[in-house]
C-alpha positions in Angstrom: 15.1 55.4 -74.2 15.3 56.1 -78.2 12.6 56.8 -80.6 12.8 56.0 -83.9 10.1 57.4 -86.2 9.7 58.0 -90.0 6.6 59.3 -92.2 5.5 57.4 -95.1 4.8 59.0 -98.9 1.6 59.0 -100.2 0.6 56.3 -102.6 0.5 58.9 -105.5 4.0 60.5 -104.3 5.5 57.2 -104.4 4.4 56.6 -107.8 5.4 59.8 -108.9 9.3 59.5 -108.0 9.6 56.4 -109.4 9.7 58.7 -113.0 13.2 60.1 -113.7 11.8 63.2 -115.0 8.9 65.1 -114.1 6.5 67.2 -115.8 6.1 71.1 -114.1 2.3 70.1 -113.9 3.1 67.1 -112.1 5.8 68.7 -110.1 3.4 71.3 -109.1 0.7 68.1 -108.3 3.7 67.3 -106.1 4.4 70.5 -104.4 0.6 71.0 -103.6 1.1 67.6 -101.7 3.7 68.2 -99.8 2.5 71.5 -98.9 -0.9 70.2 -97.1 -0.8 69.3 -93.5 0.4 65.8 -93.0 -0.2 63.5 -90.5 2.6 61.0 -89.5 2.4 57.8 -88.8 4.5 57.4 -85.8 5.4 53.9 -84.1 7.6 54.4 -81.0 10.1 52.3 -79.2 11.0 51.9 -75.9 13.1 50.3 -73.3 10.4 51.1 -70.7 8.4 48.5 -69.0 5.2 48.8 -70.3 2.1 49.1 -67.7 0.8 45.7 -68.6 3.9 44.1 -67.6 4.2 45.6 -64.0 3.6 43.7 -61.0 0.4 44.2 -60.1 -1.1 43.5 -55.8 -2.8 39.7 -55.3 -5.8 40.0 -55.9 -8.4 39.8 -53.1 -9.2 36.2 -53.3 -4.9 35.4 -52.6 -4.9 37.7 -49.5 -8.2 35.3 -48.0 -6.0 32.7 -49.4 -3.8 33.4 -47.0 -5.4 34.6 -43.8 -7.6 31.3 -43.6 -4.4 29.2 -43.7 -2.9 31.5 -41.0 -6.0 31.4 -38.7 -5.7 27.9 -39.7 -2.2 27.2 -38.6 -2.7 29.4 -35.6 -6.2 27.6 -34.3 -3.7 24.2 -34.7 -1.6 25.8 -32.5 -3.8 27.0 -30.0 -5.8 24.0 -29.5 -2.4 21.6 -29.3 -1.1 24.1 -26.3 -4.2 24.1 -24.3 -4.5 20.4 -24.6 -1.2 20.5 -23.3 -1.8 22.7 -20.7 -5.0 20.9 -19.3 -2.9 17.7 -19.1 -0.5 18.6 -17.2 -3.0 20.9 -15.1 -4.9 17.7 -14.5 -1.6 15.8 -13.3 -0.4 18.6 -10.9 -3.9 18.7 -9.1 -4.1 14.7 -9.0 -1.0 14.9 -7.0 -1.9 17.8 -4.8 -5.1 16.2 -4.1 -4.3 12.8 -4.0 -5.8 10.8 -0.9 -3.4 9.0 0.9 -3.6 5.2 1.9 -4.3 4.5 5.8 -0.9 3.5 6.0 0.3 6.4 4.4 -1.5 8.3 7.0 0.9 6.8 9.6 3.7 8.2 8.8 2.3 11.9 6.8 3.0 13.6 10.3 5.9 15.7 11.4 6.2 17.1 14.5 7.0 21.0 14.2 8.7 21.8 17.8 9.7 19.1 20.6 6.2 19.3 22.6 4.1 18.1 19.2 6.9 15.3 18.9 6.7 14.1 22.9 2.6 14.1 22.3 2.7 12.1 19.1 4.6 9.9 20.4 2.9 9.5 24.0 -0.2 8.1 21.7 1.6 6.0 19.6 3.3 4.0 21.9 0.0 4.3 24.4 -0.4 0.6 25.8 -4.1 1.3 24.6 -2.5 1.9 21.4 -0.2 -0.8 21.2 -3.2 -3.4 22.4 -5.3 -2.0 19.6 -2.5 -2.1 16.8 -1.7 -5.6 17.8 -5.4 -7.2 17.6 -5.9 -8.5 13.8 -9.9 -7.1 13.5 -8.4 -3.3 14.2 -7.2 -1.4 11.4 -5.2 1.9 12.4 -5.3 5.0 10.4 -5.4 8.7 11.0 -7.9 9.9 9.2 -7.4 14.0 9.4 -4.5 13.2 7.5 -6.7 11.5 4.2 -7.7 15.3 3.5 -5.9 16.7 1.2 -3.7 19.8 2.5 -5.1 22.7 0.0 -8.9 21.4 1.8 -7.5 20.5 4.8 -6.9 24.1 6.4 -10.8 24.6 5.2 -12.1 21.6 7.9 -13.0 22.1 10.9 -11.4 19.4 13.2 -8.3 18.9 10.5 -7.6 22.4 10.3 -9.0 25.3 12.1 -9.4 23.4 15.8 -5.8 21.6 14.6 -2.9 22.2 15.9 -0.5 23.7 19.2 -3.4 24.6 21.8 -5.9 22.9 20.1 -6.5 19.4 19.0 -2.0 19.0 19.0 -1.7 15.9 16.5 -3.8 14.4 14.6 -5.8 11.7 16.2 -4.6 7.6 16.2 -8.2 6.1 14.9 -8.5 2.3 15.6 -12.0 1.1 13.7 -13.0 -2.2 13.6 -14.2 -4.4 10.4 -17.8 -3.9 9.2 -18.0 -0.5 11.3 -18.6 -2.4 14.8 -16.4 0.1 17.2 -14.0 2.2 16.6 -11.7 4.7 19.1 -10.0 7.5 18.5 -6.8 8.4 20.8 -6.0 12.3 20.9 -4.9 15.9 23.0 -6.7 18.6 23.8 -4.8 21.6 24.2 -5.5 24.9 26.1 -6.8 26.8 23.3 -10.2 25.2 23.4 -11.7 26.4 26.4 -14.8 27.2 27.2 -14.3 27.7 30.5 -10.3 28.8 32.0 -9.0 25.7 31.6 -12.1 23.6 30.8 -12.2 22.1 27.1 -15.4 23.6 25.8 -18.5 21.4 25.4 -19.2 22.3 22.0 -15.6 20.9 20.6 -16.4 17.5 23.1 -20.0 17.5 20.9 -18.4 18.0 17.6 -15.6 15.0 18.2 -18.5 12.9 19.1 -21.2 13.8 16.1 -17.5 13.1 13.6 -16.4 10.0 16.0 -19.9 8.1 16.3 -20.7 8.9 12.6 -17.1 7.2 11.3 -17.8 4.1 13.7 -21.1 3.4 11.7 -20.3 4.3 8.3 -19.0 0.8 7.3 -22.5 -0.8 8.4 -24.6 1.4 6.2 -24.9 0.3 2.3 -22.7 3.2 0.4 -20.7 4.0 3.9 -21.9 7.4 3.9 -24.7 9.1 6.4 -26.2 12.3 7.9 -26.7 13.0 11.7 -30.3 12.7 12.3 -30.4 13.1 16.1 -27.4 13.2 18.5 -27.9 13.7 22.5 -25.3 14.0 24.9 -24.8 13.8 28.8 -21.6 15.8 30.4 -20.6 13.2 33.3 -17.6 15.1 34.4 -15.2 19.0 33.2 -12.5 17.9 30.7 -9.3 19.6 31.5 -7.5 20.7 29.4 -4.1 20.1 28.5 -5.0 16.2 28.6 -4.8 13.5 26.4 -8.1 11.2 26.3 -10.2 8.4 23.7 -12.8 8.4 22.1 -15.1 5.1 22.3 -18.0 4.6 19.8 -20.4 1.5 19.3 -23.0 0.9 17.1 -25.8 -0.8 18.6 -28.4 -1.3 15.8 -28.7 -1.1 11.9 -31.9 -1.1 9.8 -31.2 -0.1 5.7 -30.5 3.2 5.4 -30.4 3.6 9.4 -27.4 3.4 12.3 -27.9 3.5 15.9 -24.2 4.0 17.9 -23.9 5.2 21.3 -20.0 6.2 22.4 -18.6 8.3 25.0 -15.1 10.6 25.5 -13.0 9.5 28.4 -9.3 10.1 29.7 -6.5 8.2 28.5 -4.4 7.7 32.0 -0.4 7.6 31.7 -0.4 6.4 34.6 -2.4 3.1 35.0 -5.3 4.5 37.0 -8.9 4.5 35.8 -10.1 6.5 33.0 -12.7 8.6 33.9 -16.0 9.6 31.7 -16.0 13.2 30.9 -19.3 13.1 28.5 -21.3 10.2 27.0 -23.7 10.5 23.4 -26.3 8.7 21.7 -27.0 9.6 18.0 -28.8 8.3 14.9 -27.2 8.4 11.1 -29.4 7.9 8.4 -27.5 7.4 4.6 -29.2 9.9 1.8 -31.3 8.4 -0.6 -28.5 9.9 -3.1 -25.9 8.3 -1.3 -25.0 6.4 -4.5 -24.1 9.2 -6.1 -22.6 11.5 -4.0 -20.5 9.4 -1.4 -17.7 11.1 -2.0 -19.2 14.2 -0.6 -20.0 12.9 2.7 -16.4 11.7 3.8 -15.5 12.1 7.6 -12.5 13.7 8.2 
């Protein structure tokens, strides 16, 4: 940094020196001048920035400038990854609860241990089964399976009474068009006793309120209906440990109304008889919502 300064003469001075030779009164007009206090005029230079030209912070309007487009930018970005997300959320639970087809059903089931296996296919290859299977008004289908497996452990035949000891595989359901008859060909294992070795009446009355209530669905208008009354008869104990059918009819329909009677027999290996362990009448009446909420109201 320099500074360069200098101090100008008075007018009067100025005018004075231009003279070669001076008077004494005008030197002395000169002295008296240049002895009183003088003020310079001083004009400085520098190599300094000057404050003006310093770089002053944005101003408040740039910095709200800039957060909107951030927030901007960032609500983009947060609204293109949850779209994202719930698409492929939405895929992944259309597959996991996807409803198979009836034939799809047929083959879902795997045997776990060699017991299962020798039970499945005892049923399968039943000559009830096989008579069933090859009459052309009979469609075949096992309908536990339909339930998808994350609601399936939360039902009560397809999950918590399913299973070794219990209901073993799931059942072979033969149902004919227009929800005329329909039987169900399964085994009962030794963990649903009521009595030692006796299948408990309660499971028996629950197959036959789920078992009536599919044959008839198919006759009412949306397919779906409510148990309004169900009576049963106990004709003989059902061992367990036994593999038996399920027989349902419906007798009458009126609108909203079914009528089916049925029964649970045995399923002989051997050629005898069956025998009649219990038989049921019931009446299913469809909702006056039905329309709406048919889904809800799906048989397992």
């Amino acid at each position: 940094m320099f500074r360069r300064s200098f101090t100008p003469l008075p007018h009067s001075l100025r005018a004075i020196s231009l003279h070669s030779t001076l008077s004494p009164s005008r030197l002395l007009i000169r002295d008296s001048f240049s002895a009183a206090p003088r003020r310079p005029y001083t004009r400085s230079y520098s190599t300094a920035p000057s404050p003006s030209a310093s770089i002053h912070p944005s101003p408040p309007h740039a910095k709200r400038s800039r957060l909107r487009r951030f927030i901007g930018f960032t609500s983009i970005a947060v609204f293109a990854f949850t779209i994202g997300l719930t698409y492929q959320t939405q895929r992944t639970l259309s597959r996991i609860m996807a409803t198979p087809t009836e034939e799809e059903t047929l083959i879902a089931f795997v045997a776990t241990d060699p017991a299962t296996s020798k039970i499945d296919n005892t049923i399968r290859t039943h000559p009830v089964a096989e008579a069933l299977r090859a009459n052309p008004d009979f469609s075949e289908a096992r309908p536990h399976l339909t339930i998808p497996e994350p609601l399936r452990e939360r039902n009560l035949t397809a999950g918590t009474l399913a299973g070794p000891g219990k209901i073993v595989v799931p059942p072979y359901v033969f149902s004919e068009r227009g929800g005329k008859t329909m039987i169900s060909l399964m085994y009962l294992g030794g963990d649903v006793c009521g009595h030692q070795g006796i299948v408990h009446g309660g499971l028996l009355a629950t197959l036959l309120d789920e078992g009536l209530a599919r044959c008839c669905f198919p006759a009412l208008p949306n397919k779906v209906g409510v148990t309004a009354n169900l009576n049963i008869d106990y004709r003989a104990p059902a061992m367990a440990n036994q593999y038996v059918a399920l027989r349902a009819e419906t007798v009458k329909v009126e609108g909203r109304k079914a009528w089916v009677e049925g029964r649970i027999e045995t399923l002989p290996i051997d050629g005898t008889e069956p025998v009649v362990l219990v038989e049921a009448k019931a009446l299913f009446i469809e909702p006056r919502q039905a329309a709406a909420l048919s889904s809800l109201y799906k048989v397992a």
